[in-house]
C-alpha positions in Angstrom: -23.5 9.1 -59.0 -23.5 10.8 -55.9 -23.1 14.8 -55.5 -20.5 16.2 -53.8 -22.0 16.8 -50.2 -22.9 12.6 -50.6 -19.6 12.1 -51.2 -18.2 14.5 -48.4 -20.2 12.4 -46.4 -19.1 9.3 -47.3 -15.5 9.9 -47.2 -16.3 11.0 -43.8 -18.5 7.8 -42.4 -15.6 5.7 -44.2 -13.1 7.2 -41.6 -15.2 7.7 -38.4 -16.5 4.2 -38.6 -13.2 2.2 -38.3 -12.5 4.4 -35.5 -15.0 4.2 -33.4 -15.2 0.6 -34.1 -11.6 0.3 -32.9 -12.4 2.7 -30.3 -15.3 0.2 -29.1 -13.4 -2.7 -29.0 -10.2 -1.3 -27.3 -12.8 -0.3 -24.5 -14.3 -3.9 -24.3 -10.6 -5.2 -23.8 -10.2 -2.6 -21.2 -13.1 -3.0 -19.2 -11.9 -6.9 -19.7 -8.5 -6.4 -17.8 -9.5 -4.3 -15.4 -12.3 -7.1 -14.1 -9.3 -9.6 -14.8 -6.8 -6.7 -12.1 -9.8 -6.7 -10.1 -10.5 -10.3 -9.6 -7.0 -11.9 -9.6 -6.0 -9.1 -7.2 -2.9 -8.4 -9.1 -2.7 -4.8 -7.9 -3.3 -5.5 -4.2 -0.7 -4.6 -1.7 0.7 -7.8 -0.3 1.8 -7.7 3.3 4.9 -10.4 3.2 5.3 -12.2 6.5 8.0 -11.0 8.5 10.3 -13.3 10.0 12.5 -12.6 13.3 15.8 -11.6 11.2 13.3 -8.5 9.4 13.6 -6.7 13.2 16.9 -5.7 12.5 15.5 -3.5 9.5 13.2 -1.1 12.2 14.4 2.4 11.7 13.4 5.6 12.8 11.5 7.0 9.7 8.9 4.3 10.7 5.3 4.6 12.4 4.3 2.4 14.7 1.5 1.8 12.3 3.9 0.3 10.1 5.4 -1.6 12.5 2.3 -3.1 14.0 1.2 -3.8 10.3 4.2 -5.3 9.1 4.9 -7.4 12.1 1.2 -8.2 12.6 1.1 -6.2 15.9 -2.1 -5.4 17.8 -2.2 -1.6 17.9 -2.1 -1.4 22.0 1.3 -4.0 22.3 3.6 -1.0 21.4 1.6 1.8 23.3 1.0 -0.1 26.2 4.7 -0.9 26.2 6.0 2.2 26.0 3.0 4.4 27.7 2.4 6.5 24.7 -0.2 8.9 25.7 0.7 11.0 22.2 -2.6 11.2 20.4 -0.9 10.7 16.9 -0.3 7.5 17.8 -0.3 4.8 15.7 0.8 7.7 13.1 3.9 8.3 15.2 7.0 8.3 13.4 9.7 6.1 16.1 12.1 9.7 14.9 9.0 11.7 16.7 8.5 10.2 19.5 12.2 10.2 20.7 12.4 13.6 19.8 9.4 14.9 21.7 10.5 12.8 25.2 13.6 13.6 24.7 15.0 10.1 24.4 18.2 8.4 23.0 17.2 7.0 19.3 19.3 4.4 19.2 18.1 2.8 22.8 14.7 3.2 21.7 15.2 1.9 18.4 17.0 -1.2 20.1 14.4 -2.0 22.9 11.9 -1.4 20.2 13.6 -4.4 18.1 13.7 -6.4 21.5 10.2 -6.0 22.5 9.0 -6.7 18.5 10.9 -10.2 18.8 9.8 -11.3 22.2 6.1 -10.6 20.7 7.1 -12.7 17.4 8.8 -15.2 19.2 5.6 -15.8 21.9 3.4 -15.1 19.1 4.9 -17.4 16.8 2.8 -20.4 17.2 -0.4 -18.4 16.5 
């Protein structure tokens, strides 16, 4: 017969063991997944290839970072093209720049479609 502190403790180990034997094994299936995420890359950002028709979705709100990313420009095509001295480029919203030369948005934004599908069109065998 056990006293009652023995039995207190009992009671006790019969409740604190399933749990942290559940608790174990949830964090072996977790650590199992997230080297699963980690090796199927399931969580990556995927850049999709951008076809000619895409252009037509530039807008304003956009960086030239984001251009150049999803367009798979090199970095200098767009500053060399339009002279951008601005040191925030890449980080340059298209809405920015116009604003700070003092330009007409929607010329920029359609010689900026132009000059993105002459590169993908010269571009397009490489």
């Amino acid at each position: 017969m056990l006293n009652p502190s023995q039995n207190k403790t009992l009671r006790e180990l019969i409740i604190i063991l399933p749990i942290v034997g559940l608790s174990i094994i949830f964090l072996v299936l977790l650590v199992k997944d997230v080297q699963t995420v980690h090796r199927t890359g399931v969580l990556r950002r995927n850049i999709r290839t951008v076809t000619i028709l895409d252009v037509g979705n530039i807008q304003s709100w956009m960086t030239f970072h984001y251009i150049n990313t999803i367009f798979n420009i090199p970095e200098v095509y767009l500053k060399d093209f339009y002279q951008i001295a601005d040191s925030r480029y890449p980080n340059l919203t298209i809405k920015r720049y116009v604003k700070d030369n003092k330009l007409n948005e929607l010329e920029v934004l359609a010689t900026l479609k132009q000059s993105v599908r002459d590169y993908l069109t010269k571009n397009k065998s490489n």
